[in-house]
N, CA, C and O atoms as a Tripos MOL2 file, in Angstrom:
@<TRIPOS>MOLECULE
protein
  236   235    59     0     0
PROTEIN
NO_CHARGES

@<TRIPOS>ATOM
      1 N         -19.2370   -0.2920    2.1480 N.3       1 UNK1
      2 CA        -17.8840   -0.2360    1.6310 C.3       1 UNK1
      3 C         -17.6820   -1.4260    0.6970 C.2       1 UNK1
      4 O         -17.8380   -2.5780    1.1020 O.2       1 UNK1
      5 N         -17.3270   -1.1280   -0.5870 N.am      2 UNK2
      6 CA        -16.8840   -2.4630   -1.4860 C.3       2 UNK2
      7 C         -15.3370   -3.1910   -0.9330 C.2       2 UNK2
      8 O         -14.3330   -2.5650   -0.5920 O.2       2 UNK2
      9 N         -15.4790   -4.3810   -0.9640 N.am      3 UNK3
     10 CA        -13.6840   -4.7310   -1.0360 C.3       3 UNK3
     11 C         -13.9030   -5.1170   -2.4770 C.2       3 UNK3
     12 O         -14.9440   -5.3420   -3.0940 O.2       3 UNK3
     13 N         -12.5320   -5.1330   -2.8750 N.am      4 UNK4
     14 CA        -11.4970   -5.0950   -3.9160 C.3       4 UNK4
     15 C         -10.4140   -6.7240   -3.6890 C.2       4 UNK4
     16 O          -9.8460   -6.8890   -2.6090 O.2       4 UNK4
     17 N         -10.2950   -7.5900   -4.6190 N.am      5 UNK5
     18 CA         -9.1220   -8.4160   -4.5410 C.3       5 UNK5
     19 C          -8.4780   -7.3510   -5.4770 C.2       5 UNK5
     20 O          -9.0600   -6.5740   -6.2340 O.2       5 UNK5
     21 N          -7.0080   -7.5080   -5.2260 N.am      6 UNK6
     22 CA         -5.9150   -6.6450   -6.0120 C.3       6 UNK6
     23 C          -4.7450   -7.6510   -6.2560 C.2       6 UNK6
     24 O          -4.0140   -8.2070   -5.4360 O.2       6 UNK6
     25 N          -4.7710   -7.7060   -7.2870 N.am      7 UNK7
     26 CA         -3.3470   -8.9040   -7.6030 C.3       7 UNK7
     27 C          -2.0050   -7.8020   -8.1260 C.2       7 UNK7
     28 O          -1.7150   -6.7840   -8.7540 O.2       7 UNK7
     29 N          -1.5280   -8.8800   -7.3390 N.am      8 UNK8
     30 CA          0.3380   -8.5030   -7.2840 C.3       8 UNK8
     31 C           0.9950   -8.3360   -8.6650 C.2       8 UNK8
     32 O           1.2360   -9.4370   -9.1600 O.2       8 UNK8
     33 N           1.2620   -7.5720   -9.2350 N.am      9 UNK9
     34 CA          1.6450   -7.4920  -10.4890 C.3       9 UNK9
     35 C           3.4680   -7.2060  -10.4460 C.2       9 UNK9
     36 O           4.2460   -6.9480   -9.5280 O.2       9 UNK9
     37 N           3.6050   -7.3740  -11.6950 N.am     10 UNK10
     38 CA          5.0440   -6.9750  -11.7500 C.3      10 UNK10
     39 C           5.0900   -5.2850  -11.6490 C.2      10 UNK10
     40 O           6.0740   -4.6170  -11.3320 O.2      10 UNK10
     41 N           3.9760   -4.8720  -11.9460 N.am     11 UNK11
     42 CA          4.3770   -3.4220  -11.9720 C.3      11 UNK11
     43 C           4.2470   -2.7210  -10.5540 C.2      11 UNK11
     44 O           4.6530   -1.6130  -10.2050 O.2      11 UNK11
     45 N           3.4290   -3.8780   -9.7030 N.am     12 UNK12
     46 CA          3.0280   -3.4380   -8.1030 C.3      12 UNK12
     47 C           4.4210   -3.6870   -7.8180 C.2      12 UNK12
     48 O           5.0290   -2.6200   -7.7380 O.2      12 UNK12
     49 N           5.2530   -4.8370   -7.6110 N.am     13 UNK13
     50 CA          6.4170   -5.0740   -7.3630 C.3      13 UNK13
     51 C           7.3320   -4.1050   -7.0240 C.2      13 UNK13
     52 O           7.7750   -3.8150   -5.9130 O.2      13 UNK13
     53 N           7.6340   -3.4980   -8.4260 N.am     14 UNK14
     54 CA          8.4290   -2.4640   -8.9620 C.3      14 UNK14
     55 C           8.2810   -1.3580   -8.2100 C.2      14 UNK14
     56 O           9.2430   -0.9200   -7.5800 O.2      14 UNK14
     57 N           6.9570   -0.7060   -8.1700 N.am     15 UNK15
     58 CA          6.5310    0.4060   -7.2320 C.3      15 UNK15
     59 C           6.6590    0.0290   -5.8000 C.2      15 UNK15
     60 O           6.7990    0.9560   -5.0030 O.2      15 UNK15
     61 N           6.6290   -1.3780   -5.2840 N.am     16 UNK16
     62 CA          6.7530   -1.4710   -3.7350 C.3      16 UNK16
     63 C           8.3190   -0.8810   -3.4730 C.2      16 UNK16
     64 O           8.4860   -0.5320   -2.3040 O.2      16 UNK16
     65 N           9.5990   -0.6930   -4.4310 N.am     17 UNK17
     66 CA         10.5360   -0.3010   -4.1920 C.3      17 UNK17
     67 C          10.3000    1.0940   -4.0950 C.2      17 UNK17
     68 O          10.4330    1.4490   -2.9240 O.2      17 UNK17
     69 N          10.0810    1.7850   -4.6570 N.am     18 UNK18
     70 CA          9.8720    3.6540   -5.0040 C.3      18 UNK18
     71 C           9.1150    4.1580   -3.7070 C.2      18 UNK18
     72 O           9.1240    5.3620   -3.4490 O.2      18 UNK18
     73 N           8.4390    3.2250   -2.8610 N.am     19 UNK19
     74 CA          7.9610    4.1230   -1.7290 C.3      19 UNK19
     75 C           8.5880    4.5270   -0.7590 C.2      19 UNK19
     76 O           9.4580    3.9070   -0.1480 O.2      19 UNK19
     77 N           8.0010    6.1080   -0.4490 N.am     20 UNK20
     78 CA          9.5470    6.8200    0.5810 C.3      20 UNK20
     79 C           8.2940    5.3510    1.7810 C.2      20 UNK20
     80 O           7.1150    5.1680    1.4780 O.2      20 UNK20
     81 N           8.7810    4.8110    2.6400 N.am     21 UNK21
     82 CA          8.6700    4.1220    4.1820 C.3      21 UNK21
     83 C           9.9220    4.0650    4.6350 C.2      21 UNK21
     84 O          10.8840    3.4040    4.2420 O.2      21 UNK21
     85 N           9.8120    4.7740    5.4420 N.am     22 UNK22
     86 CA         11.2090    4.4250    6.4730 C.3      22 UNK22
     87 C          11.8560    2.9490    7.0220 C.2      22 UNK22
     88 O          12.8740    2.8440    7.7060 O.2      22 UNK22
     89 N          10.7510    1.5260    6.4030 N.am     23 UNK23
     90 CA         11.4580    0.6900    6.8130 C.3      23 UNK23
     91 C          11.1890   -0.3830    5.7290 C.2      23 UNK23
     92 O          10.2300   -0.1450    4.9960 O.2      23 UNK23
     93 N          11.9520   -1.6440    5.4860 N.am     24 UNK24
     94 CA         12.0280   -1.8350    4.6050 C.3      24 UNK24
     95 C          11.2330   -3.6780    4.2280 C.2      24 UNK24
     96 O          11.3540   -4.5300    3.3470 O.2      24 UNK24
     97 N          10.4370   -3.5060    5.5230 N.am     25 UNK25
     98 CA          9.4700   -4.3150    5.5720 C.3      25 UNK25
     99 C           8.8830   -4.8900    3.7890 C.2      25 UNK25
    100 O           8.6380   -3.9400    3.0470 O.2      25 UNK25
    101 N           8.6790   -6.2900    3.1710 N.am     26 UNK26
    102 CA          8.4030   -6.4250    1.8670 C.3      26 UNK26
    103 C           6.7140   -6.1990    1.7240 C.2      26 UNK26
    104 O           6.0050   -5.6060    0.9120 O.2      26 UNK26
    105 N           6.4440   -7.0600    3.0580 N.am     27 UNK27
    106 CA          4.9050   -7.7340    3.2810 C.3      27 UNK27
    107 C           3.8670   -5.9930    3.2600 C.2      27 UNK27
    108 O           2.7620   -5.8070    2.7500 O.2      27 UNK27
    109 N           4.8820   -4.8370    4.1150 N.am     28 UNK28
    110 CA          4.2190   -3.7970    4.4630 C.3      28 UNK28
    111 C           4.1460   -2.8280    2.4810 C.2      28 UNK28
    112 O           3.2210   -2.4460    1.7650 O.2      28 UNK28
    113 N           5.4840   -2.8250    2.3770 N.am     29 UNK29
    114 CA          6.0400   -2.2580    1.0260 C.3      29 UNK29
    115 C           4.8130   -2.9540   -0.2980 C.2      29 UNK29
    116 O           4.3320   -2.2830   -1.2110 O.2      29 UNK29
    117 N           4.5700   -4.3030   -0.0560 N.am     30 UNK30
    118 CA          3.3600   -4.5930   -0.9030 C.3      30 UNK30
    119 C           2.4180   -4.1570   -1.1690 C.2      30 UNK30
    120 O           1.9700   -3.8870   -2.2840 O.2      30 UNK30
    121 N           1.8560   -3.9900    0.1360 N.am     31 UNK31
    122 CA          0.1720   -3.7820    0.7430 C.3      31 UNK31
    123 C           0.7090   -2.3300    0.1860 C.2      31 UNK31
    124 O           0.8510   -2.4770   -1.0280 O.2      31 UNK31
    125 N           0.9370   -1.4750    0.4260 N.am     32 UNK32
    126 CA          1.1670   -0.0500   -0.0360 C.3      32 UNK32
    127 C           0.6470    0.0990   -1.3100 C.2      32 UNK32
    128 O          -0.4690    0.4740   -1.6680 O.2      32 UNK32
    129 N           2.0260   -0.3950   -2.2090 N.am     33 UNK33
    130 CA          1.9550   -0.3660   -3.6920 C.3      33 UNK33
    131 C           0.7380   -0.2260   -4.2150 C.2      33 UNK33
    132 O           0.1680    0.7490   -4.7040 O.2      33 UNK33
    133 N           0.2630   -1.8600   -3.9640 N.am     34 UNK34
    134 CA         -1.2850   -2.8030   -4.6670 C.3      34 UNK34
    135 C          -1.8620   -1.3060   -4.4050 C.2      34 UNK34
    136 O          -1.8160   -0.5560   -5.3800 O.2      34 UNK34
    137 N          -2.6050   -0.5920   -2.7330 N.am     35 UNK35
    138 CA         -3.1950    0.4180   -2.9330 C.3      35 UNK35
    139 C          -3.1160    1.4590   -3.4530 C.2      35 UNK35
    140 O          -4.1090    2.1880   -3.4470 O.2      35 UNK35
    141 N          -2.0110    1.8440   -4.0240 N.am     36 UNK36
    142 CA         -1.1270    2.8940   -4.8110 C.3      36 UNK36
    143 C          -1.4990    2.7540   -6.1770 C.2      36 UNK36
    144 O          -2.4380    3.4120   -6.6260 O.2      36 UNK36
    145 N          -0.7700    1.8580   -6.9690 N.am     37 UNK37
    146 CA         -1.1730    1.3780   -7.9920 C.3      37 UNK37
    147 C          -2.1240    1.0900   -8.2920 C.2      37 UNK37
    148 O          -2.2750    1.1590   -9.5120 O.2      37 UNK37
    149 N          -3.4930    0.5460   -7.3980 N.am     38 UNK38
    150 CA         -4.9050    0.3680   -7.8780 C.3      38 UNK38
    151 C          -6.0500    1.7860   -7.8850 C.2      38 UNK38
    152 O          -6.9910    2.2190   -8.5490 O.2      38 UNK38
    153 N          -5.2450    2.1240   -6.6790 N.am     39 UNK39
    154 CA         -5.8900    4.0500   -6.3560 C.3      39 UNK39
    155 C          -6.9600    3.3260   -5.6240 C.2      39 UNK39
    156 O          -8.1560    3.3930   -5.9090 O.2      39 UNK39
    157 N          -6.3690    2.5270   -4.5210 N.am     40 UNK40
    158 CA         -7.7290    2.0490   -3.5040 C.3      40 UNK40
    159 C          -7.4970    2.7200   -2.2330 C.2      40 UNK40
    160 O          -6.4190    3.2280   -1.9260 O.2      40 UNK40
    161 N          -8.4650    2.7070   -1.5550 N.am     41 UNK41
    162 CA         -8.2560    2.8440   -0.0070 C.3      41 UNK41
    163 C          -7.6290    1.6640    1.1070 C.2      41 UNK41
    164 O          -8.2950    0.6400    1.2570 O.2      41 UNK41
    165 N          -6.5640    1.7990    1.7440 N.am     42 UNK42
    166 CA         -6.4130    0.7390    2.1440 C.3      42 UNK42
    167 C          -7.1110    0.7010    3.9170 C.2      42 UNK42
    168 O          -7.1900    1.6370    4.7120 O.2      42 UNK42
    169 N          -7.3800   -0.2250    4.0270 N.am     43 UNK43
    170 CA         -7.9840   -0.7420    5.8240 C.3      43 UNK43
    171 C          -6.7730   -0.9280    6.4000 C.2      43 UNK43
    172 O          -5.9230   -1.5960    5.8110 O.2      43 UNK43
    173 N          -6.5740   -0.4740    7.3910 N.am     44 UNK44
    174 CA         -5.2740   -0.9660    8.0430 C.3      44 UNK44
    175 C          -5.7370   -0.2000    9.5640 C.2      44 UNK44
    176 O          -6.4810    0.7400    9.8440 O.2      44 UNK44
    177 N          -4.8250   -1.1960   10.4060 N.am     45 UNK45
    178 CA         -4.5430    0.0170   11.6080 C.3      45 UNK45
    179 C          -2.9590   -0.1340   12.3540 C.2      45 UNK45
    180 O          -2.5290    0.0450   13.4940 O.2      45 UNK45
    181 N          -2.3370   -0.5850   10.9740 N.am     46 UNK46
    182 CA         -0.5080   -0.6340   11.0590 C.3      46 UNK46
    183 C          -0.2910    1.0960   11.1190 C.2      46 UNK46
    184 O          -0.6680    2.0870   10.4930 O.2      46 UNK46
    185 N           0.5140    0.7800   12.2220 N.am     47 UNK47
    186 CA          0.3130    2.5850   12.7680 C.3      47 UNK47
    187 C           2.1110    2.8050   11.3770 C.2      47 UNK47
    188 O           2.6500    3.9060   11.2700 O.2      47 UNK47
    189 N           2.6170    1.5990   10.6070 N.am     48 UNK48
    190 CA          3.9140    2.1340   10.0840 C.3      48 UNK48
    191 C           3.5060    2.4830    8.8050 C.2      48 UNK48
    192 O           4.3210    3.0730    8.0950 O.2      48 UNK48
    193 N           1.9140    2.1230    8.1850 N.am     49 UNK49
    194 CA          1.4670    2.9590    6.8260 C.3      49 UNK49
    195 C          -0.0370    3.7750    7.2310 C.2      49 UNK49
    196 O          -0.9990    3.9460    6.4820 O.2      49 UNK49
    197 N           0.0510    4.0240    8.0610 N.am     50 UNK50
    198 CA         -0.8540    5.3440    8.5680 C.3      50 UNK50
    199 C          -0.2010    7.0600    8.3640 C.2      50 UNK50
    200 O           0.9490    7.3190    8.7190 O.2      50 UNK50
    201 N          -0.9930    7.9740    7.8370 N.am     51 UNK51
    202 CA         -0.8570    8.8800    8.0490 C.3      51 UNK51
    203 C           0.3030    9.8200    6.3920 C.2      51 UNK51
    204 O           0.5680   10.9990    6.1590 O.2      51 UNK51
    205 N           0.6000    8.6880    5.7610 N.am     52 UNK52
    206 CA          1.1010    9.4620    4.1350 C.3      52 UNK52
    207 C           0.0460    9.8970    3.4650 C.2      52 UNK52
    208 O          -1.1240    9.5150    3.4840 O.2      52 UNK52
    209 N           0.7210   10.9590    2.7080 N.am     53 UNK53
    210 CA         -0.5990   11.9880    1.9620 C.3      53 UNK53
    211 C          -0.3850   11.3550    0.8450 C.2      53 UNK53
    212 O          -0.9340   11.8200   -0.1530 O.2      53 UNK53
    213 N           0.3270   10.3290    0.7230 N.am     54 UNK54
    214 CA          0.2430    9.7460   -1.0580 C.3      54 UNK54
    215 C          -0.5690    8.0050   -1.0960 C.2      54 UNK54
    216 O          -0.6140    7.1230   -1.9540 O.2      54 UNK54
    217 N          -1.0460    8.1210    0.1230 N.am     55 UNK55
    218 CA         -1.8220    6.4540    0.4790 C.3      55 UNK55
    219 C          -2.8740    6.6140    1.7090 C.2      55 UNK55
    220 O          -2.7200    6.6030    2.9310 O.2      55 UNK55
    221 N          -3.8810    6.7510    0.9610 N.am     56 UNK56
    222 CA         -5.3860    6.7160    1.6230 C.3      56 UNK56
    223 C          -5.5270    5.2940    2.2550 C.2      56 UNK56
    224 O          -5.4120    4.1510    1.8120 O.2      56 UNK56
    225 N          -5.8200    5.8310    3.4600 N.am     57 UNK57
    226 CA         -6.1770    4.4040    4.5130 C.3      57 UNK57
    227 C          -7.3640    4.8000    5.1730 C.2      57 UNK57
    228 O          -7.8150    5.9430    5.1120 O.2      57 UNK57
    229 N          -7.9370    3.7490    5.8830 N.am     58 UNK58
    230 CA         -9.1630    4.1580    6.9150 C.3      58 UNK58
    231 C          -8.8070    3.3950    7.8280 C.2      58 UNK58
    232 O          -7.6970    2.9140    7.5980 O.2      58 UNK58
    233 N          -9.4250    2.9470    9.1150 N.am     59 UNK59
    234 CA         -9.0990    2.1040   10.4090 C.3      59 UNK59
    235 C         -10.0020    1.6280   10.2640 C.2      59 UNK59
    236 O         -10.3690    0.7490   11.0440 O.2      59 UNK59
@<TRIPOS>BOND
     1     1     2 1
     2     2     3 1
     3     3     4 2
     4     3     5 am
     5     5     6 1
     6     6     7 1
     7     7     8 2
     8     7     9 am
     9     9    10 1
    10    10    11 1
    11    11    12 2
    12    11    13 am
    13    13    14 1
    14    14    15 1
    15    15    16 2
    16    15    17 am
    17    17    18 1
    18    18    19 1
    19    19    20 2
    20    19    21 am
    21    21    22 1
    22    22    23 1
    23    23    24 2
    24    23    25 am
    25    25    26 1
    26    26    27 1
    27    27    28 2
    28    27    29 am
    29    29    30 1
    30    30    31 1
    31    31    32 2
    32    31    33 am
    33    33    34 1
    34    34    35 1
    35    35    36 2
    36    35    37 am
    37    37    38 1
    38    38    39 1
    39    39    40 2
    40    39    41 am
    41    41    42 1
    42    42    43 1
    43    43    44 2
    44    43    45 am
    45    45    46 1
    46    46    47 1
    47    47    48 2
    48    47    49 am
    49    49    50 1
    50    50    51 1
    51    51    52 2
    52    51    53 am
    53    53    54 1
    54    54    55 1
    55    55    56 2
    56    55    57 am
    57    57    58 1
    58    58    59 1
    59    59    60 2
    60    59    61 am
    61    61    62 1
    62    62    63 1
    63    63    64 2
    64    63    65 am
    65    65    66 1
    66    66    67 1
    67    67    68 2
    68    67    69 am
    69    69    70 1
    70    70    71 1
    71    71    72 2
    72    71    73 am
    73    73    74 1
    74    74    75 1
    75    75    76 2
    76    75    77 am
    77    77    78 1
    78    78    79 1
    79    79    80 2
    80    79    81 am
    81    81    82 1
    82    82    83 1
    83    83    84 2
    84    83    85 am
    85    85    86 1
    86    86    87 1
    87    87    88 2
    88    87    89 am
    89    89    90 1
    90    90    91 1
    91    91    92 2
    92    91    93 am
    93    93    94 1
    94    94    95 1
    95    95    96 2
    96    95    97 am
    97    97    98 1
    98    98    99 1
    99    99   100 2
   100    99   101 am
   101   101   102 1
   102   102   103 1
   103   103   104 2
   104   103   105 am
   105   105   106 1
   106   106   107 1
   107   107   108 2
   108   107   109 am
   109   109   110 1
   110   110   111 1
   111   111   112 2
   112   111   113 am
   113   113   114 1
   114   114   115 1
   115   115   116 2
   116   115   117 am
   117   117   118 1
   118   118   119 1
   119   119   120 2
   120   119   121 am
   121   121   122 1
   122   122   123 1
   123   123   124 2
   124   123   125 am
   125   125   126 1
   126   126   127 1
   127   127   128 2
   128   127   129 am
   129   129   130 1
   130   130   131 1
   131   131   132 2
   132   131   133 am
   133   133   134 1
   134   134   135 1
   135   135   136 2
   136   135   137 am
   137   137   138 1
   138   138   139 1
   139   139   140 2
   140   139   141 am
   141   141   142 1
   142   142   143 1
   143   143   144 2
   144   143   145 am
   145   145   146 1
   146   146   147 1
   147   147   148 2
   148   147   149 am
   149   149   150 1
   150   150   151 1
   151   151   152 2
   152   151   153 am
   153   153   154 1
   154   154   155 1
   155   155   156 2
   156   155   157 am
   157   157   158 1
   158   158   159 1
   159   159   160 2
   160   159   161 am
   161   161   162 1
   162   162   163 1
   163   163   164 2
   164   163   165 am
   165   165   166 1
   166   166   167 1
   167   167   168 2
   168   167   169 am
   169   169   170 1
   170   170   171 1
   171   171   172 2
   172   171   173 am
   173   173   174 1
   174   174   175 1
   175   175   176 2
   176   175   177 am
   177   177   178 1
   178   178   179 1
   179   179   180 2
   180   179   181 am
   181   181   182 1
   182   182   183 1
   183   183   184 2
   184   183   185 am
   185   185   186 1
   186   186   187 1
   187   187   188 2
   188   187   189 am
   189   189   190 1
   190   190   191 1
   191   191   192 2
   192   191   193 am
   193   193   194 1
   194   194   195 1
   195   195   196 2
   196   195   197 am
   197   197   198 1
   198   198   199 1
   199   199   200 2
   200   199   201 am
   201   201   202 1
   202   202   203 1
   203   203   204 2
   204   203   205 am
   205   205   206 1
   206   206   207 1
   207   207   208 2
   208   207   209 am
   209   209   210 1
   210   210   211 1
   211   211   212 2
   212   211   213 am
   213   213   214 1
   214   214   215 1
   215   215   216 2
   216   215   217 am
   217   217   218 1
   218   218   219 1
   219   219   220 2
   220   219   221 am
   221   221   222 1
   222   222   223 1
   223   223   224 2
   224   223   225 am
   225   225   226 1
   226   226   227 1
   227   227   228 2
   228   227   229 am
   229   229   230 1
   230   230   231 1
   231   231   232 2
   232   231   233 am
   233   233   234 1
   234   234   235 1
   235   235   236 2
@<TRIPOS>SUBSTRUCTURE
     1 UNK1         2 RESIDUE 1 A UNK
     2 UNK2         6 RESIDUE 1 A UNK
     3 UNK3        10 RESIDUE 1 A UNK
     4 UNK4        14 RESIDUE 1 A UNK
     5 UNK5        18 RESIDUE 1 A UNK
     6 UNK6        22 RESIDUE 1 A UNK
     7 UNK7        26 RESIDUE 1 A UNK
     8 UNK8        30 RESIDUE 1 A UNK
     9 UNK9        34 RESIDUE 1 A UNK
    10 UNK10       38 RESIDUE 1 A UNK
    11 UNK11       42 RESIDUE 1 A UNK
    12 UNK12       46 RESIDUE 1 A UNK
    13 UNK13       50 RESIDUE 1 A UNK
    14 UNK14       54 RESIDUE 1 A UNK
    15 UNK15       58 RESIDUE 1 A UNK
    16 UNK16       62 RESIDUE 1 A UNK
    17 UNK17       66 RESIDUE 1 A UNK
    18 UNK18       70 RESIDUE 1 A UNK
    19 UNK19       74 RESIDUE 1 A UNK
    20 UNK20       78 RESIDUE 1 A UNK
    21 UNK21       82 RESIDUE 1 A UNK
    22 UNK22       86 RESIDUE 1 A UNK
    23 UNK23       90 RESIDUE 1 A UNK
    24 UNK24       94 RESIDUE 1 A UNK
    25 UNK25       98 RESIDUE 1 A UNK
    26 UNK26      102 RESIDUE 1 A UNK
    27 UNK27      106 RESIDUE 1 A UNK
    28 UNK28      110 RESIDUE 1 A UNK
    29 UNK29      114 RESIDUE 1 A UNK
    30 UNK30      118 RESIDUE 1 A UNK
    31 UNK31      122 RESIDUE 1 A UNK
    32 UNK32      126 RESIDUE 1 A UNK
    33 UNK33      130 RESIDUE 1 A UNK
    34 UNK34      134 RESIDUE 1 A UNK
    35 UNK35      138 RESIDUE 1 A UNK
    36 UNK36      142 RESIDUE 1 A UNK
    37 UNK37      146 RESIDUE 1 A UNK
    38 UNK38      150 RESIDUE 1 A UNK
    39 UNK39      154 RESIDUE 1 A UNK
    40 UNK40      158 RESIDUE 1 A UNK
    41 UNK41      162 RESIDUE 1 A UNK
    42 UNK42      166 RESIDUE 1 A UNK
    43 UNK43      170 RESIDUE 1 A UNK
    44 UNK44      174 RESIDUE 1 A UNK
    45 UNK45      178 RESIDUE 1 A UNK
    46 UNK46      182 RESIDUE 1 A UNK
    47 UNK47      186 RESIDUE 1 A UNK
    48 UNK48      190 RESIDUE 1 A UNK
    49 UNK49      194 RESIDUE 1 A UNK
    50 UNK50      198 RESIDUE 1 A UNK
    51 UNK51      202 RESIDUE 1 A UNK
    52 UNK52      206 RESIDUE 1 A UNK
    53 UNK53      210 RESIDUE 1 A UNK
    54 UNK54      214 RESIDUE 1 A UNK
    55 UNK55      218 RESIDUE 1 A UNK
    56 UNK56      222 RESIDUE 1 A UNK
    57 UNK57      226 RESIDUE 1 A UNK
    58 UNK58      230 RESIDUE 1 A UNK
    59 UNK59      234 RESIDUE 1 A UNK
Protein backbone atom coordinates (compact mmCIF):
# COMPACT_ATOMS: atom_id res chain seq x y z
CA UNK A 1 0.00 0.00 0.00
CA UNK A 2 1.55 3.54 -0.86
CA UNK A 3 0.85 6.42 1.75
CA UNK A 4 0.23 9.74 0.43
CA UNK A 5 1.06 13.20 2.53
CA UNK A 6 -2.04 15.38 1.44
CA UNK A 7 -1.87 19.05 2.27
CA UNK A 8 -4.74 21.10 3.47
CA UNK A 9 -5.64 23.42 0.85
CA UNK A 10 -8.05 26.17 0.67
CA UNK A 11 -10.02 24.24 -1.67
CA UNK A 12 -9.93 21.05 0.90
CA UNK A 13 -11.26 23.58 3.45
CA UNK A 14 -14.11 24.67 1.41
CA UNK A 15 -15.19 21.07 0.56
CA UNK A 16 -14.79 19.98 4.37
CA UNK A 17 -18.09 22.21 4.57
CA UNK A 18 -20.22 20.45 1.55
CA UNK A 19 -19.96 17.02 3.21
CA UNK A 20 -23.42 15.45 4.01
CA UNK A 21 -21.73 13.95 8.00
CA UNK A 22 -24.17 14.11 10.40
CA UNK A 23 -21.81 15.78 12.81
CA UNK A 24 -19.96 18.63 12.68
CA UNK A 25 -16.69 17.51 13.98
CA UNK A 26 -13.68 19.99 11.94
CA UNK A 27 -10.69 17.44 12.64
CA UNK A 28 -13.22 14.48 11.17
CA UNK A 29 -14.79 17.03 8.25
CA UNK A 30 -10.92 17.49 7.19
CA UNK A 31 -9.66 14.03 7.00
CA UNK A 32 -12.78 13.45 4.66
CA UNK A 33 -12.30 16.29 2.27
CA UNK A 34 -8.17 15.86 1.83
CA UNK A 35 -9.49 12.09 0.78
CA UNK A 36 -12.22 13.44 -1.37
CA UNK A 37 -10.44 16.01 -3.01
CA UNK A 38 -7.22 13.95 -3.55
CA UNK A 39 -9.44 10.70 -4.72
CA UNK A 40 -7.41 8.71 -2.00
CA UNK A 41 -8.37 5.90 0.10
CA UNK A 42 -8.62 6.79 3.50
CA UNK A 43 -7.32 4.24 6.66
CA UNK A 44 -9.50 4.80 9.35
CA UNK A 45 -11.45 2.70 11.79
CA UNK A 46 -13.64 5.98 13.01
CA UNK A 47 -16.81 4.02 12.81
CA UNK A 48 -18.37 8.20 12.14
CA UNK A 49 -16.57 8.16 8.39
CA UNK A 50 -17.03 4.50 7.68
CA UNK A 51 -19.38 3.19 5.33
CA UNK A 52 -20.27 6.55 2.61
CA UNK A 53 -20.40 5.58 -1.00
CA UNK A 54 -18.75 8.96 -1.82
CA UNK A 55 -15.38 8.19 0.52
CA UNK A 56 -13.38 5.04 0.13
CA UNK A 57 -11.86 3.85 3.38
CA UNK A 58 -10.17 0.57 4.42
CA UNK A 59 -9.54 -0.54 8.27
Amino acid sequence: MDVKEARLTHEVAMLSRQLNLSHQDPADRFIAATAVHYNLVLATVDHRLIGFNWLATIQ
